[in-house]
VMD Tcl script that draws the C-alpha trace (Angstrom):
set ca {
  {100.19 58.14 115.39}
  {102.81 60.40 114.02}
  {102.59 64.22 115.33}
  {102.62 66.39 112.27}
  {105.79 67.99 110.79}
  {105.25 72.07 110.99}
  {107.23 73.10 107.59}
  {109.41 76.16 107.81}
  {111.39 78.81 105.45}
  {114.14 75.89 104.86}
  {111.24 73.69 104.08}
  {109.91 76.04 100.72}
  {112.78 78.24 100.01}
  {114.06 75.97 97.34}
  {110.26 76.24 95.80}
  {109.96 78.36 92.00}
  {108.26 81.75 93.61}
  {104.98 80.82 92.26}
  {104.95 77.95 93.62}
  {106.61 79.07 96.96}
  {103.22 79.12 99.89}
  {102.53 81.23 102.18}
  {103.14 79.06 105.88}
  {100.35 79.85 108.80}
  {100.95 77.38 111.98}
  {103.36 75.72 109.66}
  {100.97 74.59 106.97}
  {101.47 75.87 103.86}
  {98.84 78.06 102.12}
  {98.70 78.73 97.97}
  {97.48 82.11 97.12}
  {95.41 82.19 94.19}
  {96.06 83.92 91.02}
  {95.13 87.38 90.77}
  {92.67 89.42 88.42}
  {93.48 92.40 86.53}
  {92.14 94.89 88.96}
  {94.40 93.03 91.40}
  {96.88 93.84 89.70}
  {96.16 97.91 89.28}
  {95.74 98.76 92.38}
  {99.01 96.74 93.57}
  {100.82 99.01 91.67}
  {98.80 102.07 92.01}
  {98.48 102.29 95.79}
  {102.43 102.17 96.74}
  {102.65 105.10 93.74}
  {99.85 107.11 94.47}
  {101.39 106.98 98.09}
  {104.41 108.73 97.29}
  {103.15 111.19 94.87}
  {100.72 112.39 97.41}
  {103.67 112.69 100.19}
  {106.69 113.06 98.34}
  {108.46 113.07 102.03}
  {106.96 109.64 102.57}
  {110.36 108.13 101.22}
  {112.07 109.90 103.80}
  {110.37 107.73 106.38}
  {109.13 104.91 105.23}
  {110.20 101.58 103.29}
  {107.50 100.46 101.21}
  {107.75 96.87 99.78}
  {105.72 94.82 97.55}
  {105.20 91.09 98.14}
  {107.83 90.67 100.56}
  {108.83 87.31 102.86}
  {108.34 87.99 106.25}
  {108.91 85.30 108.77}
  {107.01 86.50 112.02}
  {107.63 83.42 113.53}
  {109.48 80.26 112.75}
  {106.45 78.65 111.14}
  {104.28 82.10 110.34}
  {105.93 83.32 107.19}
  {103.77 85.82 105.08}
  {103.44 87.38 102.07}
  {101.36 90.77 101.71}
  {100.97 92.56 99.11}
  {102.32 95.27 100.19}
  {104.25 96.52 103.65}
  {105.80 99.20 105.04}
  {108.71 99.94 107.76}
  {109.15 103.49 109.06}
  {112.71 104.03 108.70}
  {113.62 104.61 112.36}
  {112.86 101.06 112.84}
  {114.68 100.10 109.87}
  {117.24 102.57 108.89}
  {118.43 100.68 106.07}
  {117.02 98.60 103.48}
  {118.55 95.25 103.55}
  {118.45 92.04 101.15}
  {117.28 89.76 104.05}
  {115.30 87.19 102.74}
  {112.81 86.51 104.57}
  {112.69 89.85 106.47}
  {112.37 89.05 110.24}
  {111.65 92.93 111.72}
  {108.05 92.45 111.86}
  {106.34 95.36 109.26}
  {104.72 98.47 110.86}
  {101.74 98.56 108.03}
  {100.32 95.97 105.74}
  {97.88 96.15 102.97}
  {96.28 93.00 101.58}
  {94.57 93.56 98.34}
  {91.56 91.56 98.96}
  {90.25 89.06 95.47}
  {86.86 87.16 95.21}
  {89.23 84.11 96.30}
  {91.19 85.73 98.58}
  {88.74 87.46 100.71}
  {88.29 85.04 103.10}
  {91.92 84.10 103.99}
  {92.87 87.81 104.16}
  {89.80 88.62 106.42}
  {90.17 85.87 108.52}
  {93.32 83.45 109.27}
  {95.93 86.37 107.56}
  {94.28 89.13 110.03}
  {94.85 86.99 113.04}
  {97.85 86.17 112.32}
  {98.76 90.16 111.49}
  {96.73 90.94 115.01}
  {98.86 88.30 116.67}
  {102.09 89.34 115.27}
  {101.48 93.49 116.75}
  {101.81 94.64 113.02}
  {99.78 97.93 114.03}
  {98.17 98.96 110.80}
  {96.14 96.95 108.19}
  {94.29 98.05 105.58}
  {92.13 95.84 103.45}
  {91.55 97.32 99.74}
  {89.22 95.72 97.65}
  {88.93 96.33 94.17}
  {86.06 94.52 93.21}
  {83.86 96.84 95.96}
  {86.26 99.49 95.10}
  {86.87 100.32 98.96}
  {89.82 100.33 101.69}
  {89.48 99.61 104.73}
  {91.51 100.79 107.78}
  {92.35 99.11 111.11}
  {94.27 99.91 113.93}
  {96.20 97.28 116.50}
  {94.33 98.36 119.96}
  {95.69 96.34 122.34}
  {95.14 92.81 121.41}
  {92.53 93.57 118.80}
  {91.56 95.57 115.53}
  {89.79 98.91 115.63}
  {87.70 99.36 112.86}
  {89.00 103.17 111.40}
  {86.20 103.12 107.92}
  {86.15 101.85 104.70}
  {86.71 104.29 102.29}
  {85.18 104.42 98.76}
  {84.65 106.27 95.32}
  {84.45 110.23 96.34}
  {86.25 109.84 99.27}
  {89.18 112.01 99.69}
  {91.48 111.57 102.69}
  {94.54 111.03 104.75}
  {94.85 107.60 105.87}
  {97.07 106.32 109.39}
  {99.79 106.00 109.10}
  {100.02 107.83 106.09}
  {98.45 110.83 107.10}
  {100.52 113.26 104.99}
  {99.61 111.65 101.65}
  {95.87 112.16 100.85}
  {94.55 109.74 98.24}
  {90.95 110.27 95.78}
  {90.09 106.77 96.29}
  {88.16 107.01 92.56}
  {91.67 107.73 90.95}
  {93.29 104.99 93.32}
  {90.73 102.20 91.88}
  {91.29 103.23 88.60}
  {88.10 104.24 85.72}
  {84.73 102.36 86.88}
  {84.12 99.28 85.36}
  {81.74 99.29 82.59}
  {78.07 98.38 84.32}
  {79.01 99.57 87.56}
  {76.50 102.46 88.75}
  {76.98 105.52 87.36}
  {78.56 104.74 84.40}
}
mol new
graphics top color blue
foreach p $ca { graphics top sphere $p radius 0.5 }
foreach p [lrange $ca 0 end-1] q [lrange $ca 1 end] { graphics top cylinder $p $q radius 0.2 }
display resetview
């Protein structure tokens, strides 16, 4: 019997981007389309970020979507990342990025849940990436964890009327209700 060929970035590179997977252990995962909320609060949170710490520029990189190959056969897509500039002084066209990112945020979707709570935190935990927060705009929270060691430390999930600093962003304090954007019609309270 065959062993089984691990694919790696030469193996999808040549892919359309939508079509381009995600590679965990060097099997290739699809991520599913997104919903509208998905959608807000990808381009709300990196935003609401820097208007809330306009010296967050100064010190961090914050990307959306990009490649990162942790390892030859772990490349990764989150929604968003972040470098603090004293790691990476310079923004680069590097494609995939290979400096590991010092924050990630996966933006969590009813079929998306389950890949970003489970196989895309270990491999996160495994990779020393030493902040990951977890929004979900369905719930309408974010949670925060912090690398400890070899495993996560639960910081909170955060939620409509919360108003707060968040690591490693602690200059920039965010109103979760404005991050999630107006309630959805026949959510409570509305």
């Amino acid at each position: 019997m065959a062993s089984e060929q691990l694919m790696t970035w030469e193996d999808i590179v040549h892919l359309p981007e939508k079509e381009m997977p995600e590679l965990i252990d060097g099997r290739p995962y699809l991520r599913p389309p997104t919903t509208a909320r998905h959608g807000f609060l990808h381009g709300e949170l990196p935003v609401a970020l820097r208007l809330c710490d306009p010296k967050l520029a100064l010190v961090w990189w914050v990307l959306a979507e990009p490649d990162v190959r942790i390892t030859p056969h772990r490349i990764v897509r989150p929604d968003l990342a972040g470098w603090r500039k004293d790691r990476q002084p310079e923004l680069t066209d590097d494609w995939p990025i290979d400096l590991r990112p010092d924050w990630v945020c996966e933006i969590a979707s009813p079929r998306s849940s389950h890949y970003d709570r489970g196989l895309k935190s270990k491999v996160y935990r495994e990779a020393g990436i030493p902040w990951y927060w977890l929004a979900d705009p369905q719930e309408r929270t974010l949670e925060v964890l912090e690398l400890d060691g070899d495993t996560w430390r639960y910081h909170g999930a955060y939620t409509d009327g919360d108003v707060l600093a968040l690591p490693p962003f602690d200059a920039a304090v965010l109103t979760m209700s404005e991050l999630f954007g107006p309630l959805p019609k026949g959510w409570p309270g509305t």
